[in-house]
C-alpha positions in Angstrom: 195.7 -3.2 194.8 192.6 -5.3 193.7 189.8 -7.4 194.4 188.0 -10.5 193.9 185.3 -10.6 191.9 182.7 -13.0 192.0 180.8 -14.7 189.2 176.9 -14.1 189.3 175.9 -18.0 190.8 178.3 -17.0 193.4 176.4 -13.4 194.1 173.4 -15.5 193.8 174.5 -17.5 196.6 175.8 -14.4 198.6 172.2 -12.8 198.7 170.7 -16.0 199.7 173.2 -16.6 202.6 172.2 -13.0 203.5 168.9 -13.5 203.8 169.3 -16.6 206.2 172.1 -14.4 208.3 169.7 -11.3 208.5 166.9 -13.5 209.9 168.9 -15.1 212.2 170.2 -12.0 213.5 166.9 -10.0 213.7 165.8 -13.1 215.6 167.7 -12.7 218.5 166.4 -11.7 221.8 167.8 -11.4 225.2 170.7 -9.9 227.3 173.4 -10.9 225.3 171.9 -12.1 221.8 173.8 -14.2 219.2 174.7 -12.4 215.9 176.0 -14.1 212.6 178.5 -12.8 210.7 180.1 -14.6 207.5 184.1 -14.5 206.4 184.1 -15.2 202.5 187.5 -17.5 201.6 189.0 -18.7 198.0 192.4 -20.3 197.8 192.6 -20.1 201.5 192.7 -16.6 201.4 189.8 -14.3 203.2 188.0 -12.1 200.0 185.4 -10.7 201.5 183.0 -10.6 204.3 179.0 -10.2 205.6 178.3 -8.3 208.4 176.1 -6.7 210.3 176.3 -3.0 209.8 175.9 -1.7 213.5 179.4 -4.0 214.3 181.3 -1.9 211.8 180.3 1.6 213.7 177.1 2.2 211.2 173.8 3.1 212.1 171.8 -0.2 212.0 168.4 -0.3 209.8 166.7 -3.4 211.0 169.8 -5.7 210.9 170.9 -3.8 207.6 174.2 -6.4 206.3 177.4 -5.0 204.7 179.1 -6.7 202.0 182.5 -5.8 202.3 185.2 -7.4 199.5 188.8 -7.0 201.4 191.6 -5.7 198.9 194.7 -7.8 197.8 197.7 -6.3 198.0 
């Protein structure tokens, strides 16, 4: 098995993207709030994903994000 792997602009990018998703989702308010979560593709293939750590079973830390790069078989 392996994984993509990402130049540095592309990190770059990644962080900057997280930043905008953790605002949005620590902006949120209400009975049934919105959260953002962000599915990475290249070649039409999924790679990798951002989410928000309390929807993958995790403790949250003030809308902590997870980057999470999906194996290739």
């Amino acid at each position: 098995m392996s994984v993509d792997t990402f130049k540095p602009r592309e990190l770059t990018d990644i962080a900057e993207l997280a930043v905008l998703v953790q605002n949005f989702n620590r902006d949120q308010h209400g009975d049934k709030p919105l959260f953002a979560e962000v599915v990475f593709y290249r070649g039409g293939d999924d790679v990798a994903s951002l989410t928000e750590t309390a929807s993958l079973g995790q403790a949250a830390s003030d809308g902590a994000l997870s980057f999470e790069v999906k194996e290739k078989p």
